[in-house]
NUFI-733794 format. One line per 2 residues: number of its first residue (from 1); their letters; for each residue x, y, z of N, C-alpha, C. Coordinates in Angstrom, 1 decimal. Example, Ala and Ser with C-alpha at 12.3 -4.5 7.8 and 13.67 -1.06 7.14 Angstrom:
<nodes>
1) as) 13.2 -5.7 7.8 12.3 -4.5 7.8 13.2 -3.3 7.8 | 12.8 -2.2 7.1 13.7 -1.1 7.1 12.9 0.0 7.9
</nodes>
This chain:
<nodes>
1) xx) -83.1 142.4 72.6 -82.5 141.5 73.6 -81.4 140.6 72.9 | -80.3 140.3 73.3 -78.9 139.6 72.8 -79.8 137.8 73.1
3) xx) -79.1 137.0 71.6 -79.8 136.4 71.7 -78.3 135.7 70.4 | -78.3 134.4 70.8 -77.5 133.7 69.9 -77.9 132.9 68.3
5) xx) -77.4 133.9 67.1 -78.1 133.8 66.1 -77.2 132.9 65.4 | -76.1 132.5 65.7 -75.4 131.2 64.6 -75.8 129.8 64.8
7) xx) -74.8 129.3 64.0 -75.4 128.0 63.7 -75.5 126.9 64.7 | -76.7 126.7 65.0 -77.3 125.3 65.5 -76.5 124.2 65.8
9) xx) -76.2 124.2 64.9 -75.1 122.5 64.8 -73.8 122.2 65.4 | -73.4 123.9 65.1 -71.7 124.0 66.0 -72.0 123.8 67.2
11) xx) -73.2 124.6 68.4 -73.1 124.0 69.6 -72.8 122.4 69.8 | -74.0 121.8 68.9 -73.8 120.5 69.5 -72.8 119.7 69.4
13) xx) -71.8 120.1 68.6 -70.5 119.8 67.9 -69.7 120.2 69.1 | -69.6 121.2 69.7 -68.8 121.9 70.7 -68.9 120.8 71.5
15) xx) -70.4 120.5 72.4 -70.6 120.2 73.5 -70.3 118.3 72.9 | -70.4 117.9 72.0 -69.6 116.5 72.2 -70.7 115.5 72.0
17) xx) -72.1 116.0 71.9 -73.1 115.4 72.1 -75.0 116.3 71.2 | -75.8 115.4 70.5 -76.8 116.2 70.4 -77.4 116.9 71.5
19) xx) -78.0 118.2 70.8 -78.9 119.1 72.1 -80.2 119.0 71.4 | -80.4 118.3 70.5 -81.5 118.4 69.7 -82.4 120.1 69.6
21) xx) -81.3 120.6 68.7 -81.9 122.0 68.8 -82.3 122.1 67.3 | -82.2 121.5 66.5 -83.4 121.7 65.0 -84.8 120.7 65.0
23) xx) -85.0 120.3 66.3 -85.6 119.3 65.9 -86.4 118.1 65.3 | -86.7 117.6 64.0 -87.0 116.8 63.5 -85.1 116.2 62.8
25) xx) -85.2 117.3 62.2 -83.3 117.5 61.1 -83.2 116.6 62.5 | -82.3 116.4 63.8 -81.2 115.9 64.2 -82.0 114.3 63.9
27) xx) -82.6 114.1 63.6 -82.9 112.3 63.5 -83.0 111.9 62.3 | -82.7 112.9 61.1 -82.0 112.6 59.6 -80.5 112.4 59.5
29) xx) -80.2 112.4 58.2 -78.8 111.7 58.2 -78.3 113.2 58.0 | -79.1 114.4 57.5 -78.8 115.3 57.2 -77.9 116.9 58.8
31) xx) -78.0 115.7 59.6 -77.8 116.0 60.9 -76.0 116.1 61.2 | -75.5 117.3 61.6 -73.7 118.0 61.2 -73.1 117.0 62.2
33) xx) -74.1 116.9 63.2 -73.0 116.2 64.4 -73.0 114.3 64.2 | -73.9 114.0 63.7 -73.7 112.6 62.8 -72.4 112.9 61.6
35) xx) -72.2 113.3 61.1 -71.5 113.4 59.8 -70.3 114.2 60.3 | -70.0 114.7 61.2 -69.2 115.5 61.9 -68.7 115.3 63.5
37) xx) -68.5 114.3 64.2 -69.0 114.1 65.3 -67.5 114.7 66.1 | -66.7 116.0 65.7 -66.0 116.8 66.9 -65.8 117.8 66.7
39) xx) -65.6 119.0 67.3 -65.7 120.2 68.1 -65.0 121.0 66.6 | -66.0 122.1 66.3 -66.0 122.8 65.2 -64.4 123.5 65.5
41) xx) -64.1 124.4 63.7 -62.7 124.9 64.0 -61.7 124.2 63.9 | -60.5 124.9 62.9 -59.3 124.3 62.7 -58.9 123.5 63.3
43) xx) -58.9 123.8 64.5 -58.2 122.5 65.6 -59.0 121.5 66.3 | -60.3 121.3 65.7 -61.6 120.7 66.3 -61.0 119.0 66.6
45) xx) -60.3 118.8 65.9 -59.9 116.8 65.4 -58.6 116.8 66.9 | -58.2 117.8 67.1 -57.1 117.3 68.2 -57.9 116.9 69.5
47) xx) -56.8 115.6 70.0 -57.3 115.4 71.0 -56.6 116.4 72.4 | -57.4 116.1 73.1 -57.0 117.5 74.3 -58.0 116.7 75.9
49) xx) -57.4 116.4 76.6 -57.7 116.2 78.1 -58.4 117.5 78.8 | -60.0 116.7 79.3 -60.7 118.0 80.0 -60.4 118.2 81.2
51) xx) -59.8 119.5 81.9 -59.6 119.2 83.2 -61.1 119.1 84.2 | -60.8 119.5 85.4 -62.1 118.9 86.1 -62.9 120.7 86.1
53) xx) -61.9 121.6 85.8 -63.2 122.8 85.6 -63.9 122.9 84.2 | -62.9 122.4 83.2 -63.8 122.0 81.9 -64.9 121.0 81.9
55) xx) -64.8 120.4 82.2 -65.9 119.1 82.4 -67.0 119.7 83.3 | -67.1 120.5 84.1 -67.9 121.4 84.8 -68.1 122.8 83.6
57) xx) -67.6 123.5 83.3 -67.8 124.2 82.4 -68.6 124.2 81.0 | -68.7 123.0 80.5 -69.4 122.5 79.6 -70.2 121.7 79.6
59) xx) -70.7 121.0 81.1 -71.9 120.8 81.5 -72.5 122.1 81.6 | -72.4 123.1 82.2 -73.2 124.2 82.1 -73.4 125.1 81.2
61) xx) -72.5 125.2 80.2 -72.7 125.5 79.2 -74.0 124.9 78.1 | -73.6 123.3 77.9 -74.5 122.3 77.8 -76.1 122.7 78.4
63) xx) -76.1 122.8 79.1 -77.7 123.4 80.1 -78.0 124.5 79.0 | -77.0 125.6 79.0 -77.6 127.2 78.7 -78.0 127.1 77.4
65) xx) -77.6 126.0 76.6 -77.5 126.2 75.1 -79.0 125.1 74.7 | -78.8 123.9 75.8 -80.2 123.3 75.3 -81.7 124.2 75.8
67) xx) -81.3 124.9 76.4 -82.7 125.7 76.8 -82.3 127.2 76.3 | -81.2 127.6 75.9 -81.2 129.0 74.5 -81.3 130.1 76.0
69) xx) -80.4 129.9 77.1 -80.4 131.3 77.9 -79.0 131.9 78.3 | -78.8 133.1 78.3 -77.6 133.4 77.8 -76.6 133.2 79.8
71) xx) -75.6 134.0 79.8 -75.1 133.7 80.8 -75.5 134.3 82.1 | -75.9 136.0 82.2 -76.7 136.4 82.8 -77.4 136.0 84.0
73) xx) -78.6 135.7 82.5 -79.9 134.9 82.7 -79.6 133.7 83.4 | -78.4 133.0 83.3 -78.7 131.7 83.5 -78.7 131.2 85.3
75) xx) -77.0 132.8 85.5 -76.5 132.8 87.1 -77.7 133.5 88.1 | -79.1 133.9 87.2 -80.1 134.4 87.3 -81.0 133.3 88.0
77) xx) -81.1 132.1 87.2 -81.9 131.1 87.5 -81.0 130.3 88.8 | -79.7 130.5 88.6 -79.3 129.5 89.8 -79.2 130.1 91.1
79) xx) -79.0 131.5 91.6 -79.1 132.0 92.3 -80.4 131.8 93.1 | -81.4 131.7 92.0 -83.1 131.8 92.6 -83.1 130.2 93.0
81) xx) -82.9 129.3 92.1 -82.8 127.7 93.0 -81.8 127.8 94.1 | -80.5 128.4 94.0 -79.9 128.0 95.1 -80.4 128.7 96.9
83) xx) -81.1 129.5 96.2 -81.8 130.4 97.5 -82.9 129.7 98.1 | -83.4 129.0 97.6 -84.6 128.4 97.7 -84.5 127.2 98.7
85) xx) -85.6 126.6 98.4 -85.6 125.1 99.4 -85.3 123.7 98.3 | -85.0 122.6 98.6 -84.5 121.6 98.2 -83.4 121.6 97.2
87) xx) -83.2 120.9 96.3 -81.7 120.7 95.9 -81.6 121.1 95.1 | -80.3 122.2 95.1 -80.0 123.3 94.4 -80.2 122.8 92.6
89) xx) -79.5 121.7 92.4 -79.6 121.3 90.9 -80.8 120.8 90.7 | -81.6 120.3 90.9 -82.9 119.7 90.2 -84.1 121.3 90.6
91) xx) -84.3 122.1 91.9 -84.2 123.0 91.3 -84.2 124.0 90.2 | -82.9 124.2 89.5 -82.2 124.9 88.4 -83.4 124.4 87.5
93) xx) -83.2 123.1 87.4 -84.0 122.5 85.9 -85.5 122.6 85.9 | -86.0 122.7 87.0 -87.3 122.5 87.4 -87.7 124.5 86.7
95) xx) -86.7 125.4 87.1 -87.0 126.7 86.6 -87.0 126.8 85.5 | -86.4 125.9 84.6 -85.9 126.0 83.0 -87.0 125.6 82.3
97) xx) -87.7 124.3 83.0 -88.8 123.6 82.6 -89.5 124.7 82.5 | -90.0 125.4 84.0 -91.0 125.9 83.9 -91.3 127.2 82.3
99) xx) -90.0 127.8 82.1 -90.2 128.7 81.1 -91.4 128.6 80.0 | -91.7 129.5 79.5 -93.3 129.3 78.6 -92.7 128.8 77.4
101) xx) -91.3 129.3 77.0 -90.9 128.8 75.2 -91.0 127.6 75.7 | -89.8 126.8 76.4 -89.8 125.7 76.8 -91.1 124.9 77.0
103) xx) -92.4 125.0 77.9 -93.2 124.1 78.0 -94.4 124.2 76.9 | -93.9 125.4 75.7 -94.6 125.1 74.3 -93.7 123.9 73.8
105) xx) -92.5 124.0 73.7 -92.2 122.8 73.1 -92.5 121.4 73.5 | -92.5 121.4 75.4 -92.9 119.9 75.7 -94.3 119.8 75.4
107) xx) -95.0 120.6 74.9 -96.6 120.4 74.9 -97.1 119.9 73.5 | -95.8 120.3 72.4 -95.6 120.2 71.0 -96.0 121.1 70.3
109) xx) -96.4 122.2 70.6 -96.4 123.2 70.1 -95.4 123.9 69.5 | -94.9 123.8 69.5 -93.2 124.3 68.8 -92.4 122.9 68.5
111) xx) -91.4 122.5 67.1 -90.9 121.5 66.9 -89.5 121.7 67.9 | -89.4 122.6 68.4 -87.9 122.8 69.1 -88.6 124.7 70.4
113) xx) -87.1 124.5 71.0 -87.4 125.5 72.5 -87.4 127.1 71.7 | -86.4 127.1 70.1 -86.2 128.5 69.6 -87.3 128.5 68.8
115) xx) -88.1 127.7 68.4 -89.9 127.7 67.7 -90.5 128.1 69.1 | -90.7 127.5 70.1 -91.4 128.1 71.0 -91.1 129.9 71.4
117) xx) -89.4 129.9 71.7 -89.5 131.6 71.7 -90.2 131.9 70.5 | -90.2 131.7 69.6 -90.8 132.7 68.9 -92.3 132.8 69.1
119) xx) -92.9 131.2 68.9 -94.5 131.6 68.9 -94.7 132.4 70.6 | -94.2 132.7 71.2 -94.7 133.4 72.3 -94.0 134.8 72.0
121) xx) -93.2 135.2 71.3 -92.6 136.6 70.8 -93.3 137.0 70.1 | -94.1 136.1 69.3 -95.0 137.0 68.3 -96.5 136.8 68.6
123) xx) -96.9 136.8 69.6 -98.1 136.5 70.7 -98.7 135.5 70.1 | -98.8 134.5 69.7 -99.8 133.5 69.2 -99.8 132.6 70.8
125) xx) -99.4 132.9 71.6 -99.7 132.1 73.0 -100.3 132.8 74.1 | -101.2 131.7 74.6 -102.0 132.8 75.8 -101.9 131.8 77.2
127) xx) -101.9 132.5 78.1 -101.8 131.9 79.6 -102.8 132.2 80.3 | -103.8 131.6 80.4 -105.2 131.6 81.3 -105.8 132.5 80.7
129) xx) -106.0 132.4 79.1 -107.0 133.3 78.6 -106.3 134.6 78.4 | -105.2 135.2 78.8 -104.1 136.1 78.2 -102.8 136.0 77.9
131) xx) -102.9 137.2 76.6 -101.8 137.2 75.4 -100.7 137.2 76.4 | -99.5 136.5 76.4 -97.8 136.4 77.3 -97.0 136.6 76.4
133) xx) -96.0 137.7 75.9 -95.1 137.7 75.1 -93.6 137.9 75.4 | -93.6 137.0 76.9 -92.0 136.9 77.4 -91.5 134.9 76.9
135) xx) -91.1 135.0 77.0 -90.6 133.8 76.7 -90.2 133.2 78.2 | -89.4 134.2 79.1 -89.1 133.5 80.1 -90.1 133.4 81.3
137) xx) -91.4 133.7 80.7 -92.5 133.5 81.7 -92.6 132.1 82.5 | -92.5 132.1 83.6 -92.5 130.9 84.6 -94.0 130.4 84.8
139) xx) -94.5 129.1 84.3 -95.7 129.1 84.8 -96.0 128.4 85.6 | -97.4 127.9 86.1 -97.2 127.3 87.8 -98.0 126.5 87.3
141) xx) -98.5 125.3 88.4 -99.4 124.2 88.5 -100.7 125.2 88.4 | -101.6 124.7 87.7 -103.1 125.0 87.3 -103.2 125.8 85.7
143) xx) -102.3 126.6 85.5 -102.1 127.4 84.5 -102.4 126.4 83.1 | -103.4 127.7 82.6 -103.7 126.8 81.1 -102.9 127.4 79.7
145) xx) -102.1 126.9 79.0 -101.6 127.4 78.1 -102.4 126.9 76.9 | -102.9 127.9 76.0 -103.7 127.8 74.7 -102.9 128.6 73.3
147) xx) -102.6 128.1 72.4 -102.5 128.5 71.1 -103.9 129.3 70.8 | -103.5 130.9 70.3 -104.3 132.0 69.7 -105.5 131.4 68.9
149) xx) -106.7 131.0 68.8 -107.6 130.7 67.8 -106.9 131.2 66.2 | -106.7 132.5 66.1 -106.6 132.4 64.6 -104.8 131.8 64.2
151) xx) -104.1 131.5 65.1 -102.9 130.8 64.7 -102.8 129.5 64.7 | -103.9 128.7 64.7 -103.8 127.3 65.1 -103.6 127.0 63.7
153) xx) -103.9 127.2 62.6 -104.1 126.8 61.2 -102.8 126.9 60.8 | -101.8 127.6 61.8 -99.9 127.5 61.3 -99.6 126.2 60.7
155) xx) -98.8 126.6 59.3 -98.1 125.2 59.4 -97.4 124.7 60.3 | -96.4 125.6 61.2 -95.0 125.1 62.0 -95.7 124.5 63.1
157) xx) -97.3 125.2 63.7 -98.1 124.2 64.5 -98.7 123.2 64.1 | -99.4 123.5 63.4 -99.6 121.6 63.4 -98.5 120.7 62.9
159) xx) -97.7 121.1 62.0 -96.6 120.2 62.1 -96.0 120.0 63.3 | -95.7 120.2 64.1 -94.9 120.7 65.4 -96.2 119.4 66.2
161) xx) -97.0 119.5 65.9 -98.3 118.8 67.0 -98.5 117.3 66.4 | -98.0 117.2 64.9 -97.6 115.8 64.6 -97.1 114.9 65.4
163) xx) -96.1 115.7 65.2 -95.1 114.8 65.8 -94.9 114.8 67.3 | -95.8 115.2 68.2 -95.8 115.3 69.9 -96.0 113.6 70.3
165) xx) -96.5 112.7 69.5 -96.3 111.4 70.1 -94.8 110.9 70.3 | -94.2 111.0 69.1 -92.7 110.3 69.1 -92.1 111.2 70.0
167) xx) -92.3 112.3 70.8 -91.7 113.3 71.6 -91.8 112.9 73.1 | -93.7 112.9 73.1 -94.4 112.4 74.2 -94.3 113.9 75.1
169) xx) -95.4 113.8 76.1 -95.8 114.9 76.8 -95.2 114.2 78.0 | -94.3 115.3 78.7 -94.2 114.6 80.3 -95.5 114.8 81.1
171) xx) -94.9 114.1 82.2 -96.6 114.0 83.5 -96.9 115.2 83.9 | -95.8 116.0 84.1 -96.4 117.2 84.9 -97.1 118.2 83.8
173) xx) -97.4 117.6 82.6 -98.5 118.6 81.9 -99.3 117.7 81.3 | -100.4 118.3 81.2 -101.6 117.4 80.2 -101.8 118.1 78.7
175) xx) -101.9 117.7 77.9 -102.6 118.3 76.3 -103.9 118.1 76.2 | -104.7 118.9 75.7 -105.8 118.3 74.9 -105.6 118.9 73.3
177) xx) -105.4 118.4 72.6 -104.3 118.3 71.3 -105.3 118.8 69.9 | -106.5 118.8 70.1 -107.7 118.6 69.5 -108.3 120.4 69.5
179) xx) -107.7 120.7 71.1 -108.0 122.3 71.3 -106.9 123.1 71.2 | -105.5 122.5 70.7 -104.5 123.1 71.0 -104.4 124.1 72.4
181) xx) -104.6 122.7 73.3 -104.4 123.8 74.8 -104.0 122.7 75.7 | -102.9 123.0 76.7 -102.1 122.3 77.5 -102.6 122.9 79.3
183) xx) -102.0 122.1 79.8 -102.1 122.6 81.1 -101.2 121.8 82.5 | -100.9 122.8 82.8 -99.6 123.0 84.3 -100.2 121.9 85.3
185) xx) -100.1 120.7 85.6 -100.8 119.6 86.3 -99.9 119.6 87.7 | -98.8 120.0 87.4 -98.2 119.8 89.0 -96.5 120.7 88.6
187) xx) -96.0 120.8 89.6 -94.6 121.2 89.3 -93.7 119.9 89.0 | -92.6 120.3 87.7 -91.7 119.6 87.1 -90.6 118.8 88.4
189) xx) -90.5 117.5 88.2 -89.8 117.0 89.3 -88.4 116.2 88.1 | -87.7 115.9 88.5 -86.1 115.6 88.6 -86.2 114.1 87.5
191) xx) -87.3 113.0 88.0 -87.4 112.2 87.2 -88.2 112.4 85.8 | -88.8 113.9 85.7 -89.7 114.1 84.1 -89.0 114.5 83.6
193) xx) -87.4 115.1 83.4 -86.7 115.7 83.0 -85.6 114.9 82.5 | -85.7 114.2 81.3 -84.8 113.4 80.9 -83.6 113.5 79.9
195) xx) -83.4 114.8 80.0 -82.6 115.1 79.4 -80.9 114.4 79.9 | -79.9 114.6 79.4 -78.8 113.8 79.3 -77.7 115.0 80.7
197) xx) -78.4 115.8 81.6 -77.6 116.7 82.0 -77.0 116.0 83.5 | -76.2 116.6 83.9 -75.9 116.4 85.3 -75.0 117.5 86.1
199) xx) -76.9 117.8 87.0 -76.8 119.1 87.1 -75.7 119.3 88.5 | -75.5 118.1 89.2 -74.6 118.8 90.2 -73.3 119.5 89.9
201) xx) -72.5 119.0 88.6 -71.8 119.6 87.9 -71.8 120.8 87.7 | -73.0 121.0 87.6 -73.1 122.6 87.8 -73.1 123.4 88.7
203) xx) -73.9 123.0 89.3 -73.8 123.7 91.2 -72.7 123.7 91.4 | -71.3 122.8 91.5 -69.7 122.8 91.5 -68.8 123.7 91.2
205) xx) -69.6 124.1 89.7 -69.2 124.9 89.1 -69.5 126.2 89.5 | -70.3 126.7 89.8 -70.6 127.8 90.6 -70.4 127.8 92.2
207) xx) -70.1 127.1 92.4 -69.9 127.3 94.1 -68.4 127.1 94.0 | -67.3 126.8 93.4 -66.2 126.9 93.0 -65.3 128.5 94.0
</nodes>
């Protein structure tokens, strides 16, 4: 599967802003977009006026790169919100959430969303007592996600599980942190999602 293997740091550099995609690294000094803070490439330092479909274009962009889904995939997810009922953008994000790599990371199971693809690529994750090895598995309210018994002893997991206080778990899931197992308490709503996006930008962008 096509899958974006360069460097981490030039996104965030691109998009103008952290996406927190190494996570622990972006809160060191050792972090590119602190020490670097404009758009990778010879010509990165000039300045340049966004028009109003750039500024739309790199909000969604922005989206696809903090959750690691390619373009596809992504006109994939908004089609399925915009078909749906209530509002097309919090929708979008509410489908992004739901993803399994993604809600290993909000559960702390993964230090970042491309730690979570992996531990569910390489089956160490199960969903109601079975092995799941898609990453873009959607899961629902009730659904129990558990780390594999013999993978719990990972370093990248319990490291990764360290640090889930300074992270924090949103409401719509619960942990019990002790069993390495989480669980789907309600669907993802608009105010648990606090990321820096703004998704109508996007809907604009595609309804363009």
């Amino acid at each position: 599967m096509a899958r974006y293997t360069g460097p981490s740091c030039k996104l965030c550099r691109r998009e103008g802003e952290k996406l927190f995609l190494k996570g622990d690294r972006c809160y060191t000094d050792k972090c590119a977009f602190d020490r670097r803070p404009y758009p990778p490439g010879q010509h990165g330092q000039r300045r340049s006026k966004a028009t109003e479909y750039g500024i739309r274009l790199r909000e969604k962009q922005k989206v696809r790169r903090i959750y690691g889904v390619l373009e596809r995939q992504f006109r994939k997810y908004f089609a399925s919100a915009d078909a749906g009922k209530g509002v097309t953008g919090e929708a979008l994000l509410a489908l992004l959430e739901r993803r399994l790599d993604s809600v290993c990371y909000r559960l702390g199971f993964a230090a970042t969303r491309s730690d979570g693809r992996q531990l569910v690529r390489h089956k160490h994750v199960l969903v109601n007592g079975k092995t799941v090895s898609v990453p873009s598995f959607l899961v629902r309210p009730n659904d129990t996600i558990t780390i594999r018994e013999k993978s719990r002893q990972k370093g990248r997991i319990v490291t990764a599980l360290e640090g889930v206080e300074r992270r924090g778990v949103p409401e719509w899931l619960s942990l019990d942190k002790g069993a390495f197992t989480g669980k789907v308490v309600s669907q993802p709503v608009r105010e648990a999602i606090t990321l820096p996006i703004k998704e109508q930008l996007i809907v604009e962008f595609y309804s363009r």
